[in-house]
DRENLODREN-693034 format. One line per 3 residues: number of its first residue (from 0); their letters; for each residue y, z, x of C-alpha. Coordinates in Angstrom, 1 decimal. Each point is the difference from the previous one (the first is absolute). Layout:
! residues N
NUM) a) Y,Z,X ~ ...
//
This chain:
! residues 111
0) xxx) 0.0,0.0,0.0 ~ 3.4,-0.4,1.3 ~ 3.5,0.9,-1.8
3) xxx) 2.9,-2.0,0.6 ~ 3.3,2.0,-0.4 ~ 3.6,-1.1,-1.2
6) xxx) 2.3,3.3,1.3 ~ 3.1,-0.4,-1.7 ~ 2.6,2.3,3.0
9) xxx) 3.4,0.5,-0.5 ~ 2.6,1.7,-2.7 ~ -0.2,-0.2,-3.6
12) xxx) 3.5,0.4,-1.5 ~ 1.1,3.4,-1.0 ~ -1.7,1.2,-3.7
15) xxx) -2.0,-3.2,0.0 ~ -3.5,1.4,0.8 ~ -1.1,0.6,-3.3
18) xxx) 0.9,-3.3,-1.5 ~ -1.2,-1.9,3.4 ~ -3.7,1.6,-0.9
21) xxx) 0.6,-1.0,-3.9 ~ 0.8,-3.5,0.9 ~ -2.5,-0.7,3.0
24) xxx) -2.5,1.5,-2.9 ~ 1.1,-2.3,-2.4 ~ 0.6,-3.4,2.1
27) xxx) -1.6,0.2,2.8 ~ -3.4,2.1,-0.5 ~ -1.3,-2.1,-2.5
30) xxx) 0.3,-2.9,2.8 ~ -1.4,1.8,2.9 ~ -2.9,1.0,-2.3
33) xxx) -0.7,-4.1,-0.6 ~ -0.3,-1.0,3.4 ~ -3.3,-1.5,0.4
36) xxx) -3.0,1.5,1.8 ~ 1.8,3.7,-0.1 ~ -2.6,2.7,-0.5
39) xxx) 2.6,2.9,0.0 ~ 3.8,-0.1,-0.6 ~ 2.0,2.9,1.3
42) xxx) 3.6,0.6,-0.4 ~ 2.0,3.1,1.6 ~ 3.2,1.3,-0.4
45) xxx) 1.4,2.3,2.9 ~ 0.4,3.6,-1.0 ~ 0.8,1.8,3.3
48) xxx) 0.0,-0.6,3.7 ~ 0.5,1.0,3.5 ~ 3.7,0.9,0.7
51) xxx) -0.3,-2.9,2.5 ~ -2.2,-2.5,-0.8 ~ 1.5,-3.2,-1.9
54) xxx) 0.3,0.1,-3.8 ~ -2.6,-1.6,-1.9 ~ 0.3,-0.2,-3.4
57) xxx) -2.7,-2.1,-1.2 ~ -3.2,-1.6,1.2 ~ -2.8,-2.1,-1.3
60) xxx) -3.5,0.0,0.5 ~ -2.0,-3.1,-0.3 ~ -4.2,0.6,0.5
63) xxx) -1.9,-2.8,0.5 ~ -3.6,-0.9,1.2 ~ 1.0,-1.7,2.9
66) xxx) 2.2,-2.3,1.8 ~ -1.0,-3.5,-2.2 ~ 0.6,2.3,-3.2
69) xxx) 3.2,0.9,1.3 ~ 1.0,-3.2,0.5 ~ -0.4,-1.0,-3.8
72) xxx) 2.1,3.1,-0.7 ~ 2.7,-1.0,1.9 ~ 0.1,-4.1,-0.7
75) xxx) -0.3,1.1,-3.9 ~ 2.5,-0.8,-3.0 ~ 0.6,3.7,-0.7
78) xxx) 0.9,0.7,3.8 ~ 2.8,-2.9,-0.3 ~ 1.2,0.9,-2.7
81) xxx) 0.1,4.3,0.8 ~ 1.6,-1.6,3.3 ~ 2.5,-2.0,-2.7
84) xxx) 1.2,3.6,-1.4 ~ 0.6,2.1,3.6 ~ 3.8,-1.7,0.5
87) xxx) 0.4,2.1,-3.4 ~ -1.7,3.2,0.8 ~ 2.1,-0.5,3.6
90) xxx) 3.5,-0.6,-2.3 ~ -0.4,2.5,-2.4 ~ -1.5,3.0,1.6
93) xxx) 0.8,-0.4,3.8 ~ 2.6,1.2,2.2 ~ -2.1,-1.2,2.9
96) xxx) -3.5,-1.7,-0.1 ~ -2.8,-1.1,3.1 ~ -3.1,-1.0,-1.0
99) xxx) -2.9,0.1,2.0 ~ -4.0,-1.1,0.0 ~ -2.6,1.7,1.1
102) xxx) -3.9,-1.1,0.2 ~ -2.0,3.0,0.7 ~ -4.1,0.3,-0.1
105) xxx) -0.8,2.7,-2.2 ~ -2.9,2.4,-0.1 ~ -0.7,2.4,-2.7
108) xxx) -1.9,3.9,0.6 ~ -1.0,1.9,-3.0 ~ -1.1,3.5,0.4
//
């Protein structure tokens, strides 16, 4: 299994966190949860953090089987069109927005 992860970094604007989440939950969810081959669809929203680490407010979490699965994910309608909304989320909510992607192998330990 790998995850692919979307971390959203930067500053949402001032008394805007609670309608950032409602709107990600309306608009963009529904797309991230389309995107083919995706066996698990994660989305996080920053609660608290180290005093000096960089602010990160929201990330997505993508699980797929493997790399050729991820690849169907990320060349899908729904991904182009969740893509389509971001200038929006980026207008409306931030003060200052990076984006970065991360593939990371992921192993699982249940006790």
């Amino acid at each position: 299994m790998i995850t692919r992860y979307a971390i959203f970094g930067g500053k949402v604007k001032d008394g805007k966190e609670a309608e950032m989440r409602a709107w990600v939950t309306e608009h963009l969810t529904p797309l991230w949860r389309k995107f083919a081959c995706a066996e698990e669809v994660r989305v996080l929203y920053g609660m608290d953090q180290d005093a000096d680490g960089p602010n990160i407010p929201l990330i997505l979490a993508i699980t797929y089987a493997d790399r050729a699965a991820m690849e169907k994910g990320i060349t899908s309608p729904a991904r182009h069109a969740a893509k389509a909304r971001l200038p929006e989320l980026y207008d409306r909510f931030y003060d200052k927005i990076e984006l970065w992607h991360y593939l990371m192998d992921r192993e699982q330990y249940f006790d």
